[in-house]
GULODREN-43572 format. One line per 5 residues: number of its first residue (from 1); for each residue x, y, z of C-alpha. Coordinates in Angstrom, 2 decimals. Layout:
<sites>
NUM = X,Y,Z ~ ...
</sites>
This chain:
<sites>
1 = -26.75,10.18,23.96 ~ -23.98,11.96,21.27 ~ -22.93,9.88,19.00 ~ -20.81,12.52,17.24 ~ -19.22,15.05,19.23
6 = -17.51,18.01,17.74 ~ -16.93,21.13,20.79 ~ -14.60,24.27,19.24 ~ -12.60,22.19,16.21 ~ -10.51,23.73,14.39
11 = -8.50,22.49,11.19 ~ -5.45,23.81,9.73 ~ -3.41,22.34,6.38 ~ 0.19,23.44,6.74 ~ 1.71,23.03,2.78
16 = 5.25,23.60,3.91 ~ 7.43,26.80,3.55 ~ 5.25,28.59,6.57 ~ 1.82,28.52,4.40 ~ -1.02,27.13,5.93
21 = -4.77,27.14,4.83 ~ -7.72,27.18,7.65 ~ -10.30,25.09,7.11 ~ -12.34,25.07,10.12 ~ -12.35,27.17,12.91
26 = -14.38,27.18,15.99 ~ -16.93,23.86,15.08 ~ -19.27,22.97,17.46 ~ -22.00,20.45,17.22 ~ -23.40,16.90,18.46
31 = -25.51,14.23,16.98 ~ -27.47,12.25,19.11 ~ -28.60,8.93,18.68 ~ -31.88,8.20,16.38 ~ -31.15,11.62,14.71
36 = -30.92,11.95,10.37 ~ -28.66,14.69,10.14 ~ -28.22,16.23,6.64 ~ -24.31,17.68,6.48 ~ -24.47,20.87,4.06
41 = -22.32,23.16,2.11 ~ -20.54,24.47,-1.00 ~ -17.82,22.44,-2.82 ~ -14.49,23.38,-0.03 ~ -16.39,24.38,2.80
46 = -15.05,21.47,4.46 ~ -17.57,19.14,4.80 ~ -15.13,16.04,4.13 ~ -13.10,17.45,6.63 ~ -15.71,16.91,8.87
51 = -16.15,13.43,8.33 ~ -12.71,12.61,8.37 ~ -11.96,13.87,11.62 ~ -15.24,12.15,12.77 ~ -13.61,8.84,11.59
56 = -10.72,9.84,12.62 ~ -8.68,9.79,9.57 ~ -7.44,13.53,10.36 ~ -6.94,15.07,13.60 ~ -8.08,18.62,14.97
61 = -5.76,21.33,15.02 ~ -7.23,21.95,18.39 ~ -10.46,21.21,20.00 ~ -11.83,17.86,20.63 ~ -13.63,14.97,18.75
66 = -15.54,11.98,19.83 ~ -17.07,9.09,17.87 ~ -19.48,7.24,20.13 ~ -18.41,8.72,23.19 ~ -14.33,7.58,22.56
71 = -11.74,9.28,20.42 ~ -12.06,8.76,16.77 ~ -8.21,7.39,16.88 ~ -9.84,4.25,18.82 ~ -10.53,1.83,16.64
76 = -13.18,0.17,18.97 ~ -15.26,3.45,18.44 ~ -16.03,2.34,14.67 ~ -17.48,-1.08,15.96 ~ -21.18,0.05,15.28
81 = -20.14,2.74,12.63 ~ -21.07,2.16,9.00 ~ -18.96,4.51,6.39 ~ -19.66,5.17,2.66 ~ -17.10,7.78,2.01
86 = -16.25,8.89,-1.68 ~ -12.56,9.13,-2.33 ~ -12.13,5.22,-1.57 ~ -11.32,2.04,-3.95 ~ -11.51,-1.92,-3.27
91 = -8.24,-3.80,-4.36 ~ -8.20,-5.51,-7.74 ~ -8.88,-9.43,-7.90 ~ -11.24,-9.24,-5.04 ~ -14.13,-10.69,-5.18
96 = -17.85,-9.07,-3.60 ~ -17.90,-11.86,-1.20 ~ -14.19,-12.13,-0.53 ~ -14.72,-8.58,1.02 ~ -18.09,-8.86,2.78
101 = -16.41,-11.98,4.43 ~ -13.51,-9.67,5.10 ~ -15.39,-7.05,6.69 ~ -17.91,-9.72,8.42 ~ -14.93,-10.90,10.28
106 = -13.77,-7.40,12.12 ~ -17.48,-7.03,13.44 ~ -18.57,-9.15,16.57 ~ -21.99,-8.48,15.99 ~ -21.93,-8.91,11.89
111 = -24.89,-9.51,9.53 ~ -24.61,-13.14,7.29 ~ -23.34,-12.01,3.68 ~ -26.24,-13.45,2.06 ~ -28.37,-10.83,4.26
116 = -26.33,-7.88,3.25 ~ -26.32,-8.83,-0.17 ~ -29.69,-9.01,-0.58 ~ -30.29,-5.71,1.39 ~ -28.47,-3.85,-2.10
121 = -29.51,-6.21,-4.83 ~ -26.04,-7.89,-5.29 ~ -26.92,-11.46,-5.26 ~ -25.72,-13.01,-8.00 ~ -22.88,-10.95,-8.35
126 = -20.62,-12.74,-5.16 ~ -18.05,-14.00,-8.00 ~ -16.98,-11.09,-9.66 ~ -14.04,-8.62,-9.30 ~ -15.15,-6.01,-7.30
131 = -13.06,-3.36,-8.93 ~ -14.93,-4.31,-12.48 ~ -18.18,-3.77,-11.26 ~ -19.97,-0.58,-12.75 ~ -20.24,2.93,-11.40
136 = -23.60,1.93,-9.67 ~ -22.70,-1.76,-8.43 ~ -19.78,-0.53,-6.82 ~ -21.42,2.11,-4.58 ~ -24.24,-0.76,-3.43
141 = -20.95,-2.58,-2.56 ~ -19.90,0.06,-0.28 ~ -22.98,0.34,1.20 ~ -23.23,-3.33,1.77 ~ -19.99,-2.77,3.84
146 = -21.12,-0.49,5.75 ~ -24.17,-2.07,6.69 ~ -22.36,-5.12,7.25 ~ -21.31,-4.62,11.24 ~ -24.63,-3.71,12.17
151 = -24.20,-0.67,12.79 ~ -25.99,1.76,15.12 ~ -24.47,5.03,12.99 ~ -24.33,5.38,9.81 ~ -22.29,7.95,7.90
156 = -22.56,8.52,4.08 ~ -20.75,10.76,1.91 ~ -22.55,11.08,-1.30 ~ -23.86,7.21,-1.48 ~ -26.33,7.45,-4.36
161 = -23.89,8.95,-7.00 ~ -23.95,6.61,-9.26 ~ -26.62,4.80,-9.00 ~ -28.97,3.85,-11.57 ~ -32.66,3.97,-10.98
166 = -33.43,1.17,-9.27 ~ -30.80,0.51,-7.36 ~ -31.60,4.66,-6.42 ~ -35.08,3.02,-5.35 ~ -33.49,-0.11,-3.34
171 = -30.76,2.68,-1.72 ~ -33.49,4.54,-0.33 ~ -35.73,1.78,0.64 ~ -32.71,0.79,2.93 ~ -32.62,3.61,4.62
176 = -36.07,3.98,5.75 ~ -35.69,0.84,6.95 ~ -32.67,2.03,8.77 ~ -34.27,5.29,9.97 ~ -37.38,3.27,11.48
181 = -34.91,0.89,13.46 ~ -33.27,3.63,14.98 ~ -30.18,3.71,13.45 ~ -28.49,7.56,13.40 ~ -27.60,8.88,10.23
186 = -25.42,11.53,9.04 ~ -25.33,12.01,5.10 ~ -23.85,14.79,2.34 ~ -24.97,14.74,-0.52 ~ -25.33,17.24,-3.52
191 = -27.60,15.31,-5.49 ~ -31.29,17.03,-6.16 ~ -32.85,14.36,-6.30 ~ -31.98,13.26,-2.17 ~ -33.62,15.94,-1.13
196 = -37.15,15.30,-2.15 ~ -36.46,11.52,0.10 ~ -34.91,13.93,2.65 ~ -37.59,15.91,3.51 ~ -39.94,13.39,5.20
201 = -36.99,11.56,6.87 ~ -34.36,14.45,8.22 ~ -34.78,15.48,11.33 ~ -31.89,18.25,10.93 ~ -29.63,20.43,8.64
206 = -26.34,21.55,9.36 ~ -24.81,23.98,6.54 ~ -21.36,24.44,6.63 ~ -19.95,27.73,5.54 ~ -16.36,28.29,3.81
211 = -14.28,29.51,6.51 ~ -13.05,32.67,4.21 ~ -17.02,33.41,3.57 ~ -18.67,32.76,7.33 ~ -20.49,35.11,8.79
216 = -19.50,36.49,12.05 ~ -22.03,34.04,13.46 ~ -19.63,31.03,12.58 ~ -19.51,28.33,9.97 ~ -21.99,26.39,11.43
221 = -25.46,26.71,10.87 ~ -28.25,24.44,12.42 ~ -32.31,24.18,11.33 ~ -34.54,21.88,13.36 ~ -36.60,20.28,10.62
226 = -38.50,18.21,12.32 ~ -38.61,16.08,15.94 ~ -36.75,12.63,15.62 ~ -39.52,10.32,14.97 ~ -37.44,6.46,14.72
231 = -40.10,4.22,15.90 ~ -37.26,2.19,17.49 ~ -34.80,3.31,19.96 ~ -32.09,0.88,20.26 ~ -30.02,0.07,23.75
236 = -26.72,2.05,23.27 ~ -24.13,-0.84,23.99 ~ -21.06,-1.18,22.14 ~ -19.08,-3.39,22.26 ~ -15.26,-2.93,24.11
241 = -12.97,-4.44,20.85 ~ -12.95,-6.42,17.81 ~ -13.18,-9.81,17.84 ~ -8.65,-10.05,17.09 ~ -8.48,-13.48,16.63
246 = -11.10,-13.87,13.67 ~ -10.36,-10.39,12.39 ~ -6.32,-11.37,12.16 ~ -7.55,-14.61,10.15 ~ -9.59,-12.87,8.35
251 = -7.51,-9.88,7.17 ~ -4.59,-13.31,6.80 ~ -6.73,-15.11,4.93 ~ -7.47,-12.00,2.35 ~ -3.77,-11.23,2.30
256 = -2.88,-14.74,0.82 ~ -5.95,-14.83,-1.33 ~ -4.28,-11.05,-3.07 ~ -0.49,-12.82,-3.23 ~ -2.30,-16.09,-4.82
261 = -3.56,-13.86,-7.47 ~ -0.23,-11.90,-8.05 ~ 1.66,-15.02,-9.63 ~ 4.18,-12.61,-11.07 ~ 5.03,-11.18,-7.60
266 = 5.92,-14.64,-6.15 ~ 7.72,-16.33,-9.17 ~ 10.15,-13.13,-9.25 ~ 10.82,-13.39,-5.38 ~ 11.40,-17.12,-5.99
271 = 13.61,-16.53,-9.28 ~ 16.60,-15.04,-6.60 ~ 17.00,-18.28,-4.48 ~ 16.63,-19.85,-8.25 ~ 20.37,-18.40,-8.75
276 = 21.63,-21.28,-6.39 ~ 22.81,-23.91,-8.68 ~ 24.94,-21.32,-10.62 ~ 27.26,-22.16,-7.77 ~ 27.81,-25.54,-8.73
281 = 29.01,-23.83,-11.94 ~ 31.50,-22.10,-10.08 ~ 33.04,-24.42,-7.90 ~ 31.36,-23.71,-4.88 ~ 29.99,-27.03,-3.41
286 = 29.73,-29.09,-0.24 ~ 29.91,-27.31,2.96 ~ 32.12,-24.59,1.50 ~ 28.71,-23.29,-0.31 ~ 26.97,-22.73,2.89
291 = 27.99,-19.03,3.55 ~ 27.06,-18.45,-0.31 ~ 23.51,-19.67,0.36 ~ 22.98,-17.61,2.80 ~ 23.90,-14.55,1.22
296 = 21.42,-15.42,-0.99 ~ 18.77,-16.10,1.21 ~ 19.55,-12.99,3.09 ~ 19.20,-10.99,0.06 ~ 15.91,-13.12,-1.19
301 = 14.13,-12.07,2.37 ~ 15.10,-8.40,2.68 ~ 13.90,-8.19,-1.09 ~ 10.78,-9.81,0.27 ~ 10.02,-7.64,3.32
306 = 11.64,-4.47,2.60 ~ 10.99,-3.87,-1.74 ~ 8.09,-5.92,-2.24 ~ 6.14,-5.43,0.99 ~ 7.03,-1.50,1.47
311 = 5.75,-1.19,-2.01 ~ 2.82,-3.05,-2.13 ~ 1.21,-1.20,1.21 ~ 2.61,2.21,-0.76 ~ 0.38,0.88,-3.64
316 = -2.48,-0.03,-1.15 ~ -1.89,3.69,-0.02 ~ -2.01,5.12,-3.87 ~ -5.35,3.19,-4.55 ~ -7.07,4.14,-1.25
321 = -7.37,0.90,-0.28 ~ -5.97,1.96,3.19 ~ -7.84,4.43,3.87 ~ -11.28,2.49,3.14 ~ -9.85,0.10,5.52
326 = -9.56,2.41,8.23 ~ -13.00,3.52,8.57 ~ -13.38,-0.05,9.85 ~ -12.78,-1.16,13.51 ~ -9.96,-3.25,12.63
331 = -7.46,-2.41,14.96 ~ -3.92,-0.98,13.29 ~ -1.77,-3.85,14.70 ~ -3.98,-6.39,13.22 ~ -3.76,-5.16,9.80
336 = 0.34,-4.81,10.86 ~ 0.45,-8.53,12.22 ~ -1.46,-9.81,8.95 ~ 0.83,-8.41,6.40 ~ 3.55,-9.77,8.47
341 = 2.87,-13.12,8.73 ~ 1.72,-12.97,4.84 ~ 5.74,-12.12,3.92 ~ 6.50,-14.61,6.49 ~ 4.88,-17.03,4.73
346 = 6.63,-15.91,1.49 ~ 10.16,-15.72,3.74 ~ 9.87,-19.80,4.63 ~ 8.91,-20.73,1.06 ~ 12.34,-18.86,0.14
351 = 14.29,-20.26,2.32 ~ 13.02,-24.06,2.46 ~ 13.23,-24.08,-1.30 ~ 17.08,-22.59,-0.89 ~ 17.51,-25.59,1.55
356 = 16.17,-28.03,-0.88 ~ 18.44,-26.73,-4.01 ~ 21.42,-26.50,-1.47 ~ 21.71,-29.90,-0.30 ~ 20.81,-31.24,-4.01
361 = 22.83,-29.27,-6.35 ~ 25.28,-28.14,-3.79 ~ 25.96,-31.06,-1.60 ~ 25.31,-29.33,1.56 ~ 25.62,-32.02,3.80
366 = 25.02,-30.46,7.33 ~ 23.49,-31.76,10.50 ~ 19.15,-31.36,10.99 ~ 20.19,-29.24,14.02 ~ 22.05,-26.55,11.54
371 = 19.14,-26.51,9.05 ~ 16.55,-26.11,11.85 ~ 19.21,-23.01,13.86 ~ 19.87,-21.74,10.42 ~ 15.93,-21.28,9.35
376 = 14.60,-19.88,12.53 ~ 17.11,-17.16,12.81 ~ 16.54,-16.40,9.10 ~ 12.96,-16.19,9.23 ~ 12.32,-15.17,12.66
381 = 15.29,-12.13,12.59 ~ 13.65,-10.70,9.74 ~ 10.88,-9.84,11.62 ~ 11.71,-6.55,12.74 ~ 12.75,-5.73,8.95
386 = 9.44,-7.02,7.41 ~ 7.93,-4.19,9.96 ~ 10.79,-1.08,8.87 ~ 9.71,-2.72,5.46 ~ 5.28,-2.10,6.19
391 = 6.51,1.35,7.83 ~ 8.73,2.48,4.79 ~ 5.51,1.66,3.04 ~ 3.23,3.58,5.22 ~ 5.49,6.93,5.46
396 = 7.24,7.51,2.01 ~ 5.45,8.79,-1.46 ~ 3.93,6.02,-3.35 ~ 5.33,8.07,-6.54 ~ 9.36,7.43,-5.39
401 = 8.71,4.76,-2.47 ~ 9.66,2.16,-5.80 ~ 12.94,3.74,-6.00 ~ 13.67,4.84,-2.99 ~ 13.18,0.93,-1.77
406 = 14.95,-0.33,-4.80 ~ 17.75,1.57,-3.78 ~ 17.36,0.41,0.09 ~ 18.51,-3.22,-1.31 ~ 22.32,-1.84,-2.13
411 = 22.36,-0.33,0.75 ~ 21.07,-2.99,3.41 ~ 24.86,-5.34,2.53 ~ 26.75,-2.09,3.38 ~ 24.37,-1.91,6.54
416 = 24.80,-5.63,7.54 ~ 28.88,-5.52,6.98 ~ 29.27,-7.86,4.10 ~ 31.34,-5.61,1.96 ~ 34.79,-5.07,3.68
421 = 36.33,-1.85,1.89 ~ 38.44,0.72,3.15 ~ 36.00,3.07,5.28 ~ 36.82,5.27,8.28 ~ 36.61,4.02,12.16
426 = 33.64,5.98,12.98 ~ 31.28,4.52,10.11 ~ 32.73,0.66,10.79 ~ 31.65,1.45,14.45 ~ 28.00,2.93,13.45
431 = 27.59,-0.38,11.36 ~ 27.90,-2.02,14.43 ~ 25.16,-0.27,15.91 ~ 22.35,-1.07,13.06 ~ 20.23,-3.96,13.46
436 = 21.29,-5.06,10.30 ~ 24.55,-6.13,11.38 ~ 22.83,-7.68,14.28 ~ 21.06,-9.88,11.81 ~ 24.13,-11.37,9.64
441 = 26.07,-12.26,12.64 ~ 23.14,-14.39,13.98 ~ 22.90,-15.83,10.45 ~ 26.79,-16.73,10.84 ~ 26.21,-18.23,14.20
446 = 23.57,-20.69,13.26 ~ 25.21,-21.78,9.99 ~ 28.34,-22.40,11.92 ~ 30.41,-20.05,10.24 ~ 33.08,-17.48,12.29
451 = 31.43,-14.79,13.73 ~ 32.19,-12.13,16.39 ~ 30.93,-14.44,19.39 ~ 28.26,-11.67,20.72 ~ 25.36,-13.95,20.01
456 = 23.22,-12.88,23.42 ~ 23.59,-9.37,22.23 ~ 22.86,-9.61,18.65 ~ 19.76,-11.59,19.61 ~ 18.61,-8.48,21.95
461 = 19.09,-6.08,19.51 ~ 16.89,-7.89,17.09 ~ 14.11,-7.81,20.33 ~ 15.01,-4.25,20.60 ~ 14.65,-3.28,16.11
466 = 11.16,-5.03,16.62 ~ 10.13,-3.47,19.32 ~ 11.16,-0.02,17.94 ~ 9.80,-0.62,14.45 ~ 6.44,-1.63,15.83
471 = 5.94,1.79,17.35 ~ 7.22,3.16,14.46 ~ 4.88,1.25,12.62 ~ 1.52,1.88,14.64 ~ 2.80,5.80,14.36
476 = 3.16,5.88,10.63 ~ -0.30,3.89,10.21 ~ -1.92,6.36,11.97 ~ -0.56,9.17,10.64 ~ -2.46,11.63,8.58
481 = -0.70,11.49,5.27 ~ -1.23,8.02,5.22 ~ -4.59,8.42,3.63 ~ -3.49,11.51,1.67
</sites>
């Protein structure tokens, strides 16, 4: 059975202004199951390529690449994959067992944390901050998470640098262990010292060539080294998905537990709807302040789902975060629905602590039917924007995605239709259009305030922005460049 299927790859880089740079042309190989494939080759030859497109964090140019018999794309065909790949980084304030809890949760199949701890000598160490933990404690980490869905394959991109002696020893222990159960392996690595563990244990070498410096035989070159000799054999049967409901708590759960430890993040979202009781100062009380406090809150959520969150997942992009996330099997619209419901959560904070301030420093007096029409179309009709918000995160530069989406927040009034200022007919029309609009007239409508009496069709083009910005969404998370 293949395991890894690569038949005539190829991989080109296209750097804009017509110049492209081959990477791999013409790859052809499989790894079956039980094998211990060593992945060879120069510094650029492309052997990260490789894996990439195996995980399916890049995709061939042409040709075609499977990952446990299902495209690489698929997140179901990482659910008995374990990845240690270099270029990756855990978030700060995470703790070691926050994230083995995190990744226990995507896997149906998953090993207890107090198992996979002890498999890389990190007991005693659940507490601490994951991204303070030394050179060599963080690479056991990552090798704890990729041992933690059980898996069946195991790729590892240089796992021992790093390491200090013993946990060298403890590494390698592991993966005899792993070797005699079966489990397939495919491993780079440039360190000396792997190969005198290698020779006993790998059952094949595949040297990849730079594409500029093959010989006319190909970049691929394959040595038998010795038969596959796994005592164990295990039944090839994985599973059809994730487990969505625990994953989504999980990945929730985690979300909440990063915003908790952010303090700064929510007291200066909170700090806008703080701005209420400068009304009073102003005259603007009873009733008559209603339309003001909703501006505000309108302005607190889009500030909450389009600046901070787009931002944030740029961040998550920056640190490689993302892209250690997917090498797991958690489906795209999970990690989507989670980060949504997390700036949910933020949204009805925001908007229940506006309600509080207006009816006691404003002497908003209005009827429990208004409050409750007035909430759910603010927190429900941002929905679609918290998504634009994740996607803005997921396609533009981390360097200028903080100004760009700064900048988004004087545009979005212009957008909704608050400013009235001489403009021509065509743009008042195409404001019309944007969901934007869409959104303040709904507001208007459930705070009983004149509006243009098109409620049925401002509701459906709210349906219609979230459906559209969830494709958008899935595309942009998907993407290429969004590990890059």
């Amino acid at each position: 059975m293949n395991l890894i299927t690569f038949d005539r790859v190829d991989k080109t880089f296209h750097q804009g202004f017509g110049r492209k740079t081959t990477i791999l042309e013409n790859i052809s190989f499989n790894i079956q199951q039980g094998e211990f494939v060593i992945l060879r080759g120069e510094n650029g030859a492309g052997k990260s390529t490789i894996l990439n497109l195996a995980l399916g964090l890049l995709k061939p140019s042409s040709g075609e690449v499977k990952l446990m018999t299902r495209s690489p794309e698929d997140s179901s065909s990482k659910l008995k994959v374990g990845v240690v790949l270099q270029d990756t980084q855990v978030p700060p304030n995470a703790k070691v067992t926050e994230l083995v809890e995190l990744w226990r949760s995507y896997y149906p199949d998953a090993l207890s944390t107090e198992e996979v701890l002890n498999k890389v000598n990190l007991k005693g160490k659940e507490d601490l901050d994951a991204s303070g933990l030394s050179g060599g404690q963080k690479q056991r980490l990552y090798f704890a998470l990729a041992l933690v869905g059980n898996p069946e394959l195991l790729i590892l991109d240089e796992p021992t640098r790093n390491l200090d002696d013993k946990g060298y020893e403890e590494f390698w222990q592991q993966i005899k262990l792993c070797h005699q159960a079966g489990i397939t392996i495919l491993m780079v690595t440039n360190n000396k010292s792997d190969w005198q563990e290698l020779e006993s244990l790998a059952t094949r070498e595949i040297t990849l060539h730079k594409h500029s410096e093959a010989p006319s035989s190909g970049q691929i070159a394959e040595k038998m080294l010795q038969s596959n000799s796994s005592n164990s054999q295990p039944n090839f049967n994985t599973p059809e998905s994730a487990s969505l409901l625990p994953a989504f708590i999980g990945q929730l759960r985690f979300e909440i537990q990063q915003l908790l430890r952010t303090p700064v993040f929510l007291v200066m979202t909170l700090a806008l709807v703080a701005f209420l009781p400068l009304l009073k100062q102003l005259g603007i009380q009873g009733n008559a302040a209603i339309e003001s406090m909703v501006s505000i809150c309108g302005l607190t959520l889009f500030t909450v789902v389009i600046d901070r969150l787009g931002k944030r997942v740029a961040v998550e992009r920056a640190e490689k975060w993302l892209k250690l996330l997917k090498v797991t099997c958690l489906p795209p619209y999970i990690h989507i629905a989670a980060k949504i419901a997390t700036s949910l959560l933020i949204c009805t904070i925001s908007v229940l602590l506006a309600f509080i301030l207006g009816h006691w420093q404003l002497g908003i007096n209005a009827s429990f039917g208004l409050w409750a029409n007035l909430f759910l179309v603010l927190v429900v009709g941002i929905i679609p924007f918290a998504i634009l918000g994740l996607t803005f995160g997921y396609l533009l530069n981390p360097k200028s995605a903080d100004s760009i989406l700064g900048l988004s927040l004087i545009i979005i009034p212009v957008a909704c239709g608050a400013f009235t200022f001489p403009m021509p007919n065509y743009l008042q029309d195409a404001i019309t259009l944007l969901p934007f609009y869409h959104y303040k007239e709904s507001i208007l409508w459930a705070a009983g305030l004149d509006y243009d009496k098109q409620i049925f069709l401002h509701l459906l083009w709210l349906i219609w922005a979230t459906v559209v910005f969830s494709a958008i969404a899935l595309w942009s998370y998907r993407r290429e460049q969004a590990v890059q």
